[in-house]
KOLMAR-100468 format. One line per 2 residues: for each residue x, y, z of N, C-alpha, C. Coordinates in nm, 3 decimals. Layout:
N
X Y Z X Y Z X Y Z | ...;
END
This chain:
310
-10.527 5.474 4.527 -10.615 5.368 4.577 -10.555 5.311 4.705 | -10.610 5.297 4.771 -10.611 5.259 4.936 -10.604 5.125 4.959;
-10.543 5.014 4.964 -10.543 4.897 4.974 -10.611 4.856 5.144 | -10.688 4.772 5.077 -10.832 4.698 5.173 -10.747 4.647 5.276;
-10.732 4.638 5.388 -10.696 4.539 5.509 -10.790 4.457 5.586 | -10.791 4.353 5.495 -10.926 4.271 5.526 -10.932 4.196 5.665;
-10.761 4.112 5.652 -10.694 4.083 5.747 -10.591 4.155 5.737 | -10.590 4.200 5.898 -10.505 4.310 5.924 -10.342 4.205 5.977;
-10.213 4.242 5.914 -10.121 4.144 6.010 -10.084 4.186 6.135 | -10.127 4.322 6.197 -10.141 4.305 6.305 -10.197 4.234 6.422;
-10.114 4.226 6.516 -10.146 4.026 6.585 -10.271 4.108 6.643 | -10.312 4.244 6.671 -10.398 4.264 6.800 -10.502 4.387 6.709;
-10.536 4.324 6.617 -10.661 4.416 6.546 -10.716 4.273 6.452 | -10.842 4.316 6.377 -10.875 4.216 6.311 -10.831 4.301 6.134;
-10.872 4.422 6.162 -10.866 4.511 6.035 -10.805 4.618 6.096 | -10.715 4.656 5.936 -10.720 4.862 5.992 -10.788 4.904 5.890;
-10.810 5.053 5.920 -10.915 5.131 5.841 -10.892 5.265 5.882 | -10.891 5.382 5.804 -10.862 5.507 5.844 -10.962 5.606 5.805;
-11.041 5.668 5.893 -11.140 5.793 5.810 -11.046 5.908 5.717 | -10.939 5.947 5.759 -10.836 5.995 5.724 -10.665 5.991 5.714;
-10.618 6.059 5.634 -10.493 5.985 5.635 -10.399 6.099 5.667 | -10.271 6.105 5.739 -10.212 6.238 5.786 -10.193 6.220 5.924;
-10.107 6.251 5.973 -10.066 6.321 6.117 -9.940 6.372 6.128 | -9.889 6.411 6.241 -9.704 6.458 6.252 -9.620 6.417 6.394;
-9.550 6.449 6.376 -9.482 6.363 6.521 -9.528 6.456 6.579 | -9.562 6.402 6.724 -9.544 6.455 6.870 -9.459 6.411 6.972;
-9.423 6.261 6.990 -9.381 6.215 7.083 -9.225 6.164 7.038 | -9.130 6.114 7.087 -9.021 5.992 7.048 -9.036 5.894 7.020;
-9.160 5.859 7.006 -9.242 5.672 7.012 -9.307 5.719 6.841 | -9.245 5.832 6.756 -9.302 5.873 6.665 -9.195 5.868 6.530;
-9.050 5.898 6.567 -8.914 5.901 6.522 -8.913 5.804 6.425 | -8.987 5.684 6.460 -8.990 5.585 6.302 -9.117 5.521 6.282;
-9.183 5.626 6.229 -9.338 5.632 6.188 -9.350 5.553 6.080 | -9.411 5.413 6.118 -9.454 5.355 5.987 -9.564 5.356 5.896;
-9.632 5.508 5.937 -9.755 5.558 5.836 -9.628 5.637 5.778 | -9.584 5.695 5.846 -9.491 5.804 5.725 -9.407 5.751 5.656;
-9.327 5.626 5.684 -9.268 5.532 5.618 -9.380 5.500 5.466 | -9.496 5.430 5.512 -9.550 5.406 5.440 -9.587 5.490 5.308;
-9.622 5.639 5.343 -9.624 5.759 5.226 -9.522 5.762 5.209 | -9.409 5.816 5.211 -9.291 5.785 5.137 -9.221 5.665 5.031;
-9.262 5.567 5.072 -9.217 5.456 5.020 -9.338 5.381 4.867 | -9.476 5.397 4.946 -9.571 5.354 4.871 -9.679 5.417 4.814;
-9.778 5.490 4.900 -9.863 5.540 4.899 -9.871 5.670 4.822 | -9.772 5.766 4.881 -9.763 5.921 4.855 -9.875 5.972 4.856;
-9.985 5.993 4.961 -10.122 5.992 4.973 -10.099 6.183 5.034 | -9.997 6.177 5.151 -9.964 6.308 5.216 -9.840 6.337 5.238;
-9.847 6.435 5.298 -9.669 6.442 5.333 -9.688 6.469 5.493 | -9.620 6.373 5.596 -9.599 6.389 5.735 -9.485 6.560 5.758;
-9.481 6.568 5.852 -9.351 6.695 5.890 -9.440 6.763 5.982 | -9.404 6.879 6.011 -9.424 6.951 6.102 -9.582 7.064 6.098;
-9.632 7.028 5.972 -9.739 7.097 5.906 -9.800 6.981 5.846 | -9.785 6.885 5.888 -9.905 6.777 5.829 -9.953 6.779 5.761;
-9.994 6.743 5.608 -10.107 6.740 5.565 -10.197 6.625 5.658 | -10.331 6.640 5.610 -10.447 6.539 5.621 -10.522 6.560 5.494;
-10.589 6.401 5.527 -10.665 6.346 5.354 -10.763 6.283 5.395 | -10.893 6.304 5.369 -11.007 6.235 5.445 -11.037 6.103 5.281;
-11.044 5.988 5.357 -11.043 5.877 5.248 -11.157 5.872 5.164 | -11.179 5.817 5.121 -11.279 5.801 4.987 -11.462 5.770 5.010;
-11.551 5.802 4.973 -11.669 5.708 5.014 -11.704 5.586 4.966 | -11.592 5.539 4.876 -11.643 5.424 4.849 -11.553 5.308 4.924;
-11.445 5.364 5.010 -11.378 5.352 5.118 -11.466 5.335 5.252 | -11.502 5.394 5.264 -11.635 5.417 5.397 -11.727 5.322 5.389;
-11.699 5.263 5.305 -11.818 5.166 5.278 -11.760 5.014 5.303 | -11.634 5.005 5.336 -11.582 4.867 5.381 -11.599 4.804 5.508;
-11.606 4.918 5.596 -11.622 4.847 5.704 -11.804 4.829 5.736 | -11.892 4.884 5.683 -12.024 4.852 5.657 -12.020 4.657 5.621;
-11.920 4.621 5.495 -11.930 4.493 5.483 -11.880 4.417 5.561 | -11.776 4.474 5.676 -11.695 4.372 5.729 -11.806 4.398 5.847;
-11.897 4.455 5.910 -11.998 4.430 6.001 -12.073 4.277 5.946 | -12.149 4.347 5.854 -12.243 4.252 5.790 -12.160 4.093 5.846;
-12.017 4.067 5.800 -11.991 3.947 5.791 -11.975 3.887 5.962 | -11.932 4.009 6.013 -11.919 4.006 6.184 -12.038 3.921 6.242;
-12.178 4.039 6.216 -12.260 3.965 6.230 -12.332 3.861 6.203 | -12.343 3.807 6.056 -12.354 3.680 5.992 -12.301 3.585 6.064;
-12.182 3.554 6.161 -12.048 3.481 6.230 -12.111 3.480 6.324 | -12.196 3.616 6.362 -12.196 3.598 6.526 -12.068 3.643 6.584;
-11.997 3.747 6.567 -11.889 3.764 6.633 -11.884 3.918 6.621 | -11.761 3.985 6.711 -11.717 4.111 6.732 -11.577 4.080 6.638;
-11.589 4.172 6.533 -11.363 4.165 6.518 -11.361 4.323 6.551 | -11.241 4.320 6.551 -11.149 4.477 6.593 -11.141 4.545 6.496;
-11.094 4.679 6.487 -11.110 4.762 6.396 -11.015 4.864 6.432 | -10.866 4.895 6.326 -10.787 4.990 6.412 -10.749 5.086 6.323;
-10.787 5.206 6.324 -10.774 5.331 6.244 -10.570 5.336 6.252 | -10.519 5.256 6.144 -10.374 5.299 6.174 -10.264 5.434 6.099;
-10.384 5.480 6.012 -10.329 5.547 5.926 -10.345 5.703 6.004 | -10.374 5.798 6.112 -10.435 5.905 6.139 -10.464 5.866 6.333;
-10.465 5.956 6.365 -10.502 5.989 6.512 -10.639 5.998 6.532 | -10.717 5.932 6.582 -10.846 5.961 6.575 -10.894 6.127 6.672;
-10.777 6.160 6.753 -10.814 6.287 6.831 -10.725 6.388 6.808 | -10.666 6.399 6.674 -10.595 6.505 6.646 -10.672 6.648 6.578;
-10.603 6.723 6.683 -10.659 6.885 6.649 -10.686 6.969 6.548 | -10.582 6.867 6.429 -10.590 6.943 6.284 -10.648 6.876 6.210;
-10.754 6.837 6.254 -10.860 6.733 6.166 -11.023 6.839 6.137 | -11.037 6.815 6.062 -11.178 6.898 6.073 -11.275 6.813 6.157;
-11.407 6.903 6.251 -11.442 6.798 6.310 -11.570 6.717 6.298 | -11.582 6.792 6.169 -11.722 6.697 6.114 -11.677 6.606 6.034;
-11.522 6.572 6.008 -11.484 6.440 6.013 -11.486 6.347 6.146 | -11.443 6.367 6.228 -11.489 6.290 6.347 -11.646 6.263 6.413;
-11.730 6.369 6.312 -11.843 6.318 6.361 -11.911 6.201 6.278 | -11.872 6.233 6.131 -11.929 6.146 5.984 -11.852 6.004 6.070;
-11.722 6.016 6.149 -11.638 5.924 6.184 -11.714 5.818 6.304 | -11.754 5.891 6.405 -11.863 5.825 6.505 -11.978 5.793 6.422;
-12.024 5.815 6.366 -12.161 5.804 6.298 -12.154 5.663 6.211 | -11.999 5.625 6.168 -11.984 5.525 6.106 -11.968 5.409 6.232;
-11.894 5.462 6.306 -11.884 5.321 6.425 -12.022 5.321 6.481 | -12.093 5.398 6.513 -12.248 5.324 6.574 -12.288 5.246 6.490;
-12.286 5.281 6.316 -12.335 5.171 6.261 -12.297 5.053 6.191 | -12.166 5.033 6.271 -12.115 4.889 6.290 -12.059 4.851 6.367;
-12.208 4.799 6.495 -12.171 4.738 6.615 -12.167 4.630 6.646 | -12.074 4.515 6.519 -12.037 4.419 6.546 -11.898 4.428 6.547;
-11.828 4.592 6.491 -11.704 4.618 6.525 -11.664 4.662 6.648 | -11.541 4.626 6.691 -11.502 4.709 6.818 -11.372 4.770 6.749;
-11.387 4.938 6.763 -11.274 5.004 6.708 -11.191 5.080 6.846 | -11.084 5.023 6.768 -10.968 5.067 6.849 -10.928 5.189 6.843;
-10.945 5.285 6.976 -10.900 5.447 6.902 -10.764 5.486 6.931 | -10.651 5.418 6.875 -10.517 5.452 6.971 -10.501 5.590 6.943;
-10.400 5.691 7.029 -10.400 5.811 7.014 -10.276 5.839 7.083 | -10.204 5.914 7.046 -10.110 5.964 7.109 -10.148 6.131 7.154;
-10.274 6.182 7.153 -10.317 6.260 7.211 -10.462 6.225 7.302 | -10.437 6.206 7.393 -10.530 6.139 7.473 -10.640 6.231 7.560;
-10.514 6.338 7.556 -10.555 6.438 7.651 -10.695 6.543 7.607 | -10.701 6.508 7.456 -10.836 6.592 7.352 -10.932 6.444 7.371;
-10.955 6.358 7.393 -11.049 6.248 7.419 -11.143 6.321 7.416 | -11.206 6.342 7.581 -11.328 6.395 7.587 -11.367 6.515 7.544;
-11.295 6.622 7.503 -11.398 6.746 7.421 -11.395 6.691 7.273 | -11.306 6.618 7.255 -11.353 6.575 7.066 -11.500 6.515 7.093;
-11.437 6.403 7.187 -11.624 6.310 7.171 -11.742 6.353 7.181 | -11.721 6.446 7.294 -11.819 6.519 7.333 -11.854 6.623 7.212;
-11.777 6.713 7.159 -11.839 6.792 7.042 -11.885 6.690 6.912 | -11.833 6.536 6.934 -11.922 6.471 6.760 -11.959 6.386 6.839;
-12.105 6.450 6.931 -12.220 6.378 6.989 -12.181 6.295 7.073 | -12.063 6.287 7.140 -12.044 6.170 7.250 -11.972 6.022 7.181;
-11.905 5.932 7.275 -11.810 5.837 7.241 -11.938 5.715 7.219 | -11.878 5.645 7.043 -12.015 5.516 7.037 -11.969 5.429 7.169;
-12.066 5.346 7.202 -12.032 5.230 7.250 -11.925 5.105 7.239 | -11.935 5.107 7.116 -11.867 5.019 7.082 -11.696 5.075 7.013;
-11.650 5.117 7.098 -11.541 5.239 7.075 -11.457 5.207 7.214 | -11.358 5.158 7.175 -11.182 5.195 7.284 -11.121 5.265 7.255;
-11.059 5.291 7.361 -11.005 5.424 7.417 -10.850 5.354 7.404 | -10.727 5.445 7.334 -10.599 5.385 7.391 -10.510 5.490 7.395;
-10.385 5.489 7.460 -10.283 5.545 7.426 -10.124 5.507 7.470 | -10.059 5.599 7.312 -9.921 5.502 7.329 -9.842 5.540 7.440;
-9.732 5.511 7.495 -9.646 5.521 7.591 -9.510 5.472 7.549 | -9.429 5.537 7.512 -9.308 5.513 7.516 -9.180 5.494 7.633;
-9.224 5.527 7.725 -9.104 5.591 7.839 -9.232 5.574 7.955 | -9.171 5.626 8.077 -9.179 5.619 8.216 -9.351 5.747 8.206;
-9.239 5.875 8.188 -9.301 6.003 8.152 -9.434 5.965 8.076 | -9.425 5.948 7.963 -9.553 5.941 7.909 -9.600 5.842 7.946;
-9.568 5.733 7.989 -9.704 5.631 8.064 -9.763 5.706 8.204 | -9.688 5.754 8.274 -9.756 5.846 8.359 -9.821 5.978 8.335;
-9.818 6.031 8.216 -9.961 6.125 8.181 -10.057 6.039 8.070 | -10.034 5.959 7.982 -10.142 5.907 7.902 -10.190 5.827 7.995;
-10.185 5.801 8.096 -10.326 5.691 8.162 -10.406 5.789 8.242 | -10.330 5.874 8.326 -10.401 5.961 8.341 -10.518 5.993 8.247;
-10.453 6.027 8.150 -10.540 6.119 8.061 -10.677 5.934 8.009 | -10.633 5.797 7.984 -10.714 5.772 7.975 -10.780 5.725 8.107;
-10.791 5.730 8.215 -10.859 5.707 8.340 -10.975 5.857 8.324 | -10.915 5.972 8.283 -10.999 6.101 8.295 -11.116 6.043 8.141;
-11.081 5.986 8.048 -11.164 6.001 7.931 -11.279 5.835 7.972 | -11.192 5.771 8.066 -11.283 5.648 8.104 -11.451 5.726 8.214;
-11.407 5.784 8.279 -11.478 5.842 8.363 -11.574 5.912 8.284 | -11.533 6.033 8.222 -11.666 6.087 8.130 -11.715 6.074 8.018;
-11.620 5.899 7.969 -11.711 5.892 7.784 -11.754 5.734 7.852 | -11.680 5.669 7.914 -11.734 5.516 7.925 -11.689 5.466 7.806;
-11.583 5.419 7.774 -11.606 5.385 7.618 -11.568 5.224 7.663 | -11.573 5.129 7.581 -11.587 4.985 7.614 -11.462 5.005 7.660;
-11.361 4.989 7.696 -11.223 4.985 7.781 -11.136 5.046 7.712 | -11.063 5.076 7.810 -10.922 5.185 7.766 -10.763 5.048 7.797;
-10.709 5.087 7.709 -10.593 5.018 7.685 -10.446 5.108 7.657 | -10.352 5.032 7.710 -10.220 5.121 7.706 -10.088 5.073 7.559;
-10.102 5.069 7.453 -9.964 5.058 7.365 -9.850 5.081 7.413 | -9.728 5.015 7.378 -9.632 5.077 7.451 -9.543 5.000 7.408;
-9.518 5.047 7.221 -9.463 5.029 7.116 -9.416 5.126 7.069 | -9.336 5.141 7.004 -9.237 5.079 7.089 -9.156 5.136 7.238;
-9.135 5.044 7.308 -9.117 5.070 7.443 -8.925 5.125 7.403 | -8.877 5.239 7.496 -8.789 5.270 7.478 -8.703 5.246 7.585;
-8.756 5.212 7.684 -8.698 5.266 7.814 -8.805 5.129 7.909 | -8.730 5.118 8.037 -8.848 5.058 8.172 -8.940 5.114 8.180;
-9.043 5.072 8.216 -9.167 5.111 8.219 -9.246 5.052 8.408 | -9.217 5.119 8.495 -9.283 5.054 8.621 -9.479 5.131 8.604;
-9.519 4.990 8.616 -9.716 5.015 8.574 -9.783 5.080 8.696 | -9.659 5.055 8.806 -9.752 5.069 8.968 -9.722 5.241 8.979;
-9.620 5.266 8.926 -9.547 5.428 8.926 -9.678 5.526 8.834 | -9.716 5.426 8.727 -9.794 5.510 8.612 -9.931 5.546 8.650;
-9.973 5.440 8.740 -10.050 5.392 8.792 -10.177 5.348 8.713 | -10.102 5.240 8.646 -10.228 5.155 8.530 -10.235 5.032 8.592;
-10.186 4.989 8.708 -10.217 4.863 8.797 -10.206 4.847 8.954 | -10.297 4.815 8.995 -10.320 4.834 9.151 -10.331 4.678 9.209;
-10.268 4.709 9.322 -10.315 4.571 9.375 -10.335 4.610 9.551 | -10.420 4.491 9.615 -10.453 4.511 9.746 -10.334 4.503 9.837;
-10.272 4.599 9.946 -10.150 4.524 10.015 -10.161 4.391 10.107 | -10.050 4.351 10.125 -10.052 4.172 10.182 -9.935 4.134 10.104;
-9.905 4.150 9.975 -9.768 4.062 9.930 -9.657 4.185 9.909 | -9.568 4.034 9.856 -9.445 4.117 9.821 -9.387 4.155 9.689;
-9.487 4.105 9.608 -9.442 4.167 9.442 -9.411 4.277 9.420 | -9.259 4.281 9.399 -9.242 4.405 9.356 -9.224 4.387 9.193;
-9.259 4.546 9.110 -9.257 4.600 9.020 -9.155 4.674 8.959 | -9.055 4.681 8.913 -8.919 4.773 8.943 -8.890 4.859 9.048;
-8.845 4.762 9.145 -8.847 4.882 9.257 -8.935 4.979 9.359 | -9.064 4.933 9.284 -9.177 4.985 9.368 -9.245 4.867 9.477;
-9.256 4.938 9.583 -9.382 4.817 9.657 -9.478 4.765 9.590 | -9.492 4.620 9.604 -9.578 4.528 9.549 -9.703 4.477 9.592;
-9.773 4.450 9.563 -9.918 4.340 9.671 -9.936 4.211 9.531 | -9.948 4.138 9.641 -9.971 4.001 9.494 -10.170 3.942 9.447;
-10.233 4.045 9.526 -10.348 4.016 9.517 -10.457 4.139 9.398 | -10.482 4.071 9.294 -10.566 4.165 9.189 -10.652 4.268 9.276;
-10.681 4.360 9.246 -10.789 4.438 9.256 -10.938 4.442 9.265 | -11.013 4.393 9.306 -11.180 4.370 9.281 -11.216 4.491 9.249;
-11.144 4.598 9.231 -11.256 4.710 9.113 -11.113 4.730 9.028 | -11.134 4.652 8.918 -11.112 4.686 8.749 -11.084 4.838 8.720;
-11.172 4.937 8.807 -11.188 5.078 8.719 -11.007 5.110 8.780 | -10.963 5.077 8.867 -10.833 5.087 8.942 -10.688 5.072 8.795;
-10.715 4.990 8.680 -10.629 4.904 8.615 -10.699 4.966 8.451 | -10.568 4.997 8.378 -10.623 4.993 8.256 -10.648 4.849 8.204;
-10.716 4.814 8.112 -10.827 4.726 8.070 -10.746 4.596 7.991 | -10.628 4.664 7.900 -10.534 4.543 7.803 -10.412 4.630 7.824;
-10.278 4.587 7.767 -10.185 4.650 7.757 -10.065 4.560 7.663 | -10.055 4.650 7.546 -9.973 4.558 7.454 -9.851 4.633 7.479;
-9.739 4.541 7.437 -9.579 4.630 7.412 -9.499 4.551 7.295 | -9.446 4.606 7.302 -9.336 4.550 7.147 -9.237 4.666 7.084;
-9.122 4.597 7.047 -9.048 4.658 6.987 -8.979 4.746 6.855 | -8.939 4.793 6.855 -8.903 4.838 6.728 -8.852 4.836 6.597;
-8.912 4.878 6.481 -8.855 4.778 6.387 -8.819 4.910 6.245 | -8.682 4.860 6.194 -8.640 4.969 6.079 -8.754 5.014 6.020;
-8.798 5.162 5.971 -8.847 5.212 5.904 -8.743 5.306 5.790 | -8.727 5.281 5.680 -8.640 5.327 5.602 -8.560 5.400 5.664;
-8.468 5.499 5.687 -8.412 5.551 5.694 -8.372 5.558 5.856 | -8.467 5.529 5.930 -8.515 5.566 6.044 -8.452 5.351 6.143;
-8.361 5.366 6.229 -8.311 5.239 6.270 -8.363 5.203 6.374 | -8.395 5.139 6.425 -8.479 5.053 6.529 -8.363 5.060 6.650;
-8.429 5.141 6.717 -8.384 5.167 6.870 -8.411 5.026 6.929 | -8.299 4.970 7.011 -8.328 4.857 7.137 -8.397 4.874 7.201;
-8.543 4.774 7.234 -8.571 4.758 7.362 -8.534 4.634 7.455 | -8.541 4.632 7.569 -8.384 4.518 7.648 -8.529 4.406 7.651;
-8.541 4.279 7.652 -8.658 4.191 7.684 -8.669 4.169 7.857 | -8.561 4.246 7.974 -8.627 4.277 8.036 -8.726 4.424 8.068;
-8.767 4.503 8.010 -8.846 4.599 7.983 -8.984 4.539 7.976 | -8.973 4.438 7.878 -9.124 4.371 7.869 -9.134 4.248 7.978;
-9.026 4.204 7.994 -9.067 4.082 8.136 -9.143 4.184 8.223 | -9.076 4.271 8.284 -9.135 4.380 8.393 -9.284 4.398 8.410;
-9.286 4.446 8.237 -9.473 4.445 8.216 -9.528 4.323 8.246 | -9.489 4.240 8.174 -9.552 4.084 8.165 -9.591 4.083 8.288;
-9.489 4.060 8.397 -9.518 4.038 8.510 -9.610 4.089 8.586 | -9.594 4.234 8.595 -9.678 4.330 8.690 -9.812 4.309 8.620;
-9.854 4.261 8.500 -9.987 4.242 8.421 -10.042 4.105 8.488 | -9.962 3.992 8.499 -10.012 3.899 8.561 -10.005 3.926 8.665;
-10.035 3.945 8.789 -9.970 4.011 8.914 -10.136 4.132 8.930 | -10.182 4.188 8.848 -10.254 4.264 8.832 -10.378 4.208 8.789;
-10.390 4.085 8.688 -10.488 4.034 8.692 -10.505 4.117 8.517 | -10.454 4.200 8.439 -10.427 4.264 8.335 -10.448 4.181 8.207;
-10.538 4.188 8.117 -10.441 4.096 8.001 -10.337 4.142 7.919 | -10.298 4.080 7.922 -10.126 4.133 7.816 -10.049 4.112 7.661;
-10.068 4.163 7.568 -10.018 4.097 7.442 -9.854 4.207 7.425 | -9.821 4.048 7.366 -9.680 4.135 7.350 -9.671 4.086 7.134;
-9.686 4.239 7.107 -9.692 4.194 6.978 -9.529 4.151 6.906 | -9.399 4.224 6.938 -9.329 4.185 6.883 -9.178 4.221 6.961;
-9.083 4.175 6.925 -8.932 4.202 6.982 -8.865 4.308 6.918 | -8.888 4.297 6.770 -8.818 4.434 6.666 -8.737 4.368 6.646;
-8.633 4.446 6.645 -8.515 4.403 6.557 -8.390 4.342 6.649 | -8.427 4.337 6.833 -8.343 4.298 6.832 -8.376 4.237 6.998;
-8.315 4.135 7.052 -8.325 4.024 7.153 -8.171 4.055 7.244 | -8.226 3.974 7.318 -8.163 3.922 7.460 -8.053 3.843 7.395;
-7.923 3.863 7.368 -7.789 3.788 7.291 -7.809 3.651 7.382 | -7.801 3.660 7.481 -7.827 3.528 7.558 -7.904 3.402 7.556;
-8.025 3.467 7.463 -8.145 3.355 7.417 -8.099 3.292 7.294 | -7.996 3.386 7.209 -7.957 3.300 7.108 -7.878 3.156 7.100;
-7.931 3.061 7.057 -7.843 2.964 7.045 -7.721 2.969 6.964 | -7.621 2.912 7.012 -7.471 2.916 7.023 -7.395 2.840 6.870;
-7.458 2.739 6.859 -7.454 2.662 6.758 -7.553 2.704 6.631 | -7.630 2.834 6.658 -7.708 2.880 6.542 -7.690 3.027 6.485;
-7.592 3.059 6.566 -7.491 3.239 6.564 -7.498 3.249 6.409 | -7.431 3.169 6.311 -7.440 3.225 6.186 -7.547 3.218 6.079;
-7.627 3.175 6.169 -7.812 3.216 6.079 -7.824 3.349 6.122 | -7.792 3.431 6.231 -7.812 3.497 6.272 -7.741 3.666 6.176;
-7.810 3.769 6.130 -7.756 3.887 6.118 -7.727 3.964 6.233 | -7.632 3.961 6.252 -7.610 4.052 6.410 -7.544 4.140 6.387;
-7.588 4.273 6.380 -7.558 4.377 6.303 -7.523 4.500 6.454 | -7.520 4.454 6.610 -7.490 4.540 6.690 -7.500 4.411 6.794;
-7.432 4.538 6.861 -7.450 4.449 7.027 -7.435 4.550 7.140 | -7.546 4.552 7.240 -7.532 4.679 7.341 -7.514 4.645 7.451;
-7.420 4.772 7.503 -7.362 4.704 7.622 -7.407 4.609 7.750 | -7.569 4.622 7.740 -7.618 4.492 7.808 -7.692 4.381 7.742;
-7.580 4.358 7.650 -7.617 4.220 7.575 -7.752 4.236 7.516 | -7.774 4.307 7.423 -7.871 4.295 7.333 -7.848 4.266 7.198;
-7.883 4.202 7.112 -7.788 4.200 7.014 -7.892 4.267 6.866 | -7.892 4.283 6.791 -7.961 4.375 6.646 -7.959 4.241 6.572;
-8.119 4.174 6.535 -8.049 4.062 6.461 -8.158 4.072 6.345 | -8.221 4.180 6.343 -8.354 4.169 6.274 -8.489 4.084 6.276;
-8.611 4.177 6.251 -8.713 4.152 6.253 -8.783 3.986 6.272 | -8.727 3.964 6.156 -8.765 3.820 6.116 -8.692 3.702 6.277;
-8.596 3.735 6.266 -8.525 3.663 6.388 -8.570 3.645 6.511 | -8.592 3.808 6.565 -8.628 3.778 6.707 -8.758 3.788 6.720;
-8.904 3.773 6.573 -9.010 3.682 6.647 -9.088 3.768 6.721 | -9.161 3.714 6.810 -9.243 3.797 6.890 -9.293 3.700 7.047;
-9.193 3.598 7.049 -9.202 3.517 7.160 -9.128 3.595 7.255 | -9.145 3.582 7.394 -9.104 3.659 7.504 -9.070 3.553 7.585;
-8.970 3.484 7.633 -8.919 3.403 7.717 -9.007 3.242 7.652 | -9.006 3.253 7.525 -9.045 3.093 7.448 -9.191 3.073 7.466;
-9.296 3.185 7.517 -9.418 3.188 7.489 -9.473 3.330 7.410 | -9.597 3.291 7.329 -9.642 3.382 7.296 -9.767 3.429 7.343;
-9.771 3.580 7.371 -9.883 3.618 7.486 -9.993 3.721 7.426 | -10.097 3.631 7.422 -10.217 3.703 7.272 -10.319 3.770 7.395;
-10.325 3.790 7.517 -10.422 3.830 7.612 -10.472 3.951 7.500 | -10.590 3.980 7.565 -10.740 4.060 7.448 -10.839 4.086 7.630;
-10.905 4.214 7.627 -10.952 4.244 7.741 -11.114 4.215 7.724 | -11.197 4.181 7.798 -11.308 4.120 7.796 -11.387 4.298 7.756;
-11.483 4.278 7.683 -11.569 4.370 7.594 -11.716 4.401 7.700 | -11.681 4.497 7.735 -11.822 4.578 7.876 -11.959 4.572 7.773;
-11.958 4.617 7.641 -12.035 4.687 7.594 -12.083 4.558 7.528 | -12.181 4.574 7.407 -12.261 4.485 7.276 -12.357 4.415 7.366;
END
């Protein structure tokens, strides 16, 4: 049995929901998979590895997000909807699951579903073979590193162009490494200033065409998955973004820190509340989840990208 995510605790979905359950690593941003965490630990629904299984969920499953429309619309409102269990554009899926799969988001268009993907690059021939992308359907993909933010936007700028889907957005959870947005090229600005971006030439003036800029862009850090230890990301990695997002005119959510902060932000007189279980050579310190929160320089940053479509 599949436990309901009515409210999802993810800060940047309203619900998750999966047509299917299964995928396998592809990327390094994959190394501590908390769907595969999750079958291992709780579920035992599939087995992740190198041969994947997949498990297409239940119909009386399919039938939840039918009610969570109904209530959408009753409200008068849009909530989110984020398939976290499965890739919505993975190759080893059958694909009249992805079509039964579109067929369910047209008919709940008070949802906006989030399609994150770490294969971005199958976007448009999936959509296109199960009848085209609904409307009410985003486009995302993760980015771990430099490298892959510079081919997944690509790849979603190419799937923005021939599906239109209500906006494309960049993850970039966990972030491993710097990330410059102007290098990836998910943010443009007019020249005249001097903002620079890590090292790249800057302009301090937004863009008047949007299609230039991916649409939202969340980041956050890493956090233990059994066996699997939460790689550092430095909190300047995410200032960088922060910045170049405001600077861009971008909205920005930063969902979390992981397991470990800027040693410097810690207060001095509060060290032994603290588990500090590492410290890297540029002052990062391992203090766990709970500790370092999801504030980024003592604010928290919930930006959400304005909705083209409904």
């Amino acid at each position: 049995m599949i436990a309901m995510a009515e409210n999802s605790t993810i800060e940047w979905t309203h619900h998750t929901w999966s047509p299917w359950i299964g995928c396998q690593k592809v990327s390094p941003a994959c190394d501590g998979c908390y769907a595969e965490h999750l079958m291992d630990t709780r579920m035992g629904r599939v087995e992740w590895g190198p041969h994947g299984e997949r498990s297409r969920t239940s119909a009386a499953y399919w039938r939840q997000p039918l009610a969570w429309n109904r209530a959408a619309a009753a409200a008068g409102r849009v909530e989110r909807v984020f398939p976290s269990l499965c890739d919505p554009f993975d190759n080893r899926v059958e694909p009249t699951w992805r079509r039964d799969f579109f067929d369910l988001i047209r008919a709940t268009p008070n949802l906006m579903w989030l399609l994150l993907s770490k294969r971005v690059q199958n976007a448009v021939d999936m959509c296109e073979a199960a009848g085209g992308l609904p409307e009410n359907a985003a486009i995302g993909g993760t980015a771990e590193d430099q490298e892959n933010a510079n081919r997944v936007v690509r790849h979603l700028k190419h799937a923005r162009a021939y599906l239109d889907p209500a906006f494309i957005f960049l993850s970039m959870e966990p972030l491993l490494e710097g990330v410059c947005l102007l290098q990836a090229d998910a943010i443009r600005w007019h020249p005249g200033g001097t903002y620079d971006d890590g090292g790249q030439p800057g302009y301090d003036e937004p863009s008047p065409d949007r299609h230039e800029c991916v649409d939202w862009v969340i980041t956050g850090g890493e956090t233990d998955q059994g066996k699997h230890k939460a790689r550092p990301s430095h909190p300047d990695w995410f200032r960088q973004i922060r910045d170049a997002c405001a600077a861009a005119g971008v909205p920005y959510l930063h969902k979390q820190n992981g397991e470990w902060v800027d040693a410097d932000s810690l207060p001095s007189e509060a060290l032994e509340d603290y588990d500090i279980r590492g410290l890297t050579a540029d002052g990062v310190a391992r203090v766990g989840k709970k500790h370092s929160g999801r504030l980024l320089d003592g604010v928290e940053h919930n930006g959400f990208p304005e909705v083209s479509h409904g």
